[in-house]
C-alpha positions as CSV (number, residue, x, y, z in Angstrom):
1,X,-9.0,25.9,23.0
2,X,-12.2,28.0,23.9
3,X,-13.4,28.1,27.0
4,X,-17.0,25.8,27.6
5,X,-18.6,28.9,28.6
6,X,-18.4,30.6,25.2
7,X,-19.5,27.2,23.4
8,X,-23.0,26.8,22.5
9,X,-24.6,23.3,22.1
10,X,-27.8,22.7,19.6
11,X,-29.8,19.9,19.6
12,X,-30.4,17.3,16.8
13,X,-33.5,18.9,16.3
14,X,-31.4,22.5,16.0
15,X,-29.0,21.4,14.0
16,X,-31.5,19.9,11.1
17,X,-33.4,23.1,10.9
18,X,-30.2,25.2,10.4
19,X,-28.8,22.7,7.1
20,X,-32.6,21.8,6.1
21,X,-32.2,18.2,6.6
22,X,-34.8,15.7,8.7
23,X,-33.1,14.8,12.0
24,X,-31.9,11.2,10.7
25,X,-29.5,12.9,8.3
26,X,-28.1,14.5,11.5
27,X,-28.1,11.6,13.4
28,X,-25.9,9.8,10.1
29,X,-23.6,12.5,9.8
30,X,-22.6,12.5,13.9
31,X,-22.8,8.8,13.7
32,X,-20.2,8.7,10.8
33,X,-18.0,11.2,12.2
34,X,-18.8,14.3,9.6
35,X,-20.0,15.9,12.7
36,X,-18.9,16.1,15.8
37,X,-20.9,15.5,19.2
38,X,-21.2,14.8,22.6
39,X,-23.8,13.0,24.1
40,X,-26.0,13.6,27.2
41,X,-27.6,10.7,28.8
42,X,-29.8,9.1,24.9
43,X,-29.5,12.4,23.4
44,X,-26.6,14.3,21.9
45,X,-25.6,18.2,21.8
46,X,-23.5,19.4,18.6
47,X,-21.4,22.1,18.9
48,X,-22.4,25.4,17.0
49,X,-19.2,26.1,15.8
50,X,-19.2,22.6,13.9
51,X,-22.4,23.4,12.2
52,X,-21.5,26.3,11.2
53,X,-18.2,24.9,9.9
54,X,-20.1,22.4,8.1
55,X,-22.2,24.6,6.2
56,X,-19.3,26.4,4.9
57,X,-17.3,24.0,3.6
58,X,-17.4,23.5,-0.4
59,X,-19.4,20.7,-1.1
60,X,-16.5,19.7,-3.3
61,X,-14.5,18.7,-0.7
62,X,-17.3,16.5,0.9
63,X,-17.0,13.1,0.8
């Protein structure tokens, strides 16, 4: 596992800039489990790595 320190967290906000989506399709895909999260206090922080691992994979294999 990598150590916290090297992790970097994006918003919801972030995150829906980087994949071009509105913030409730973010919000769907954490809530459903396509992308993983961790919340602080009402908001939540997505891990980079998962967004970036996201993008890549082949849309085939979505869903």
């Amino acid at each position: 596992m990598r150590d916290l320190s090297d992790m970097r967290f994006l918003t919801v906000a972030e995150v829906a800039e980087m994949m071009r989506v509105s913030n409730m399709t973010v919000y769907r895909m954490v809530h459903s489990g396509d992308l993983p999260a961790v919340r602080f206090g009402r908001s939540f922080r997505i891990p980079e790595s998962a967004v970036v691992a996201a993008i890549e994979t082949p849309i085939s294999s979505v869903g």
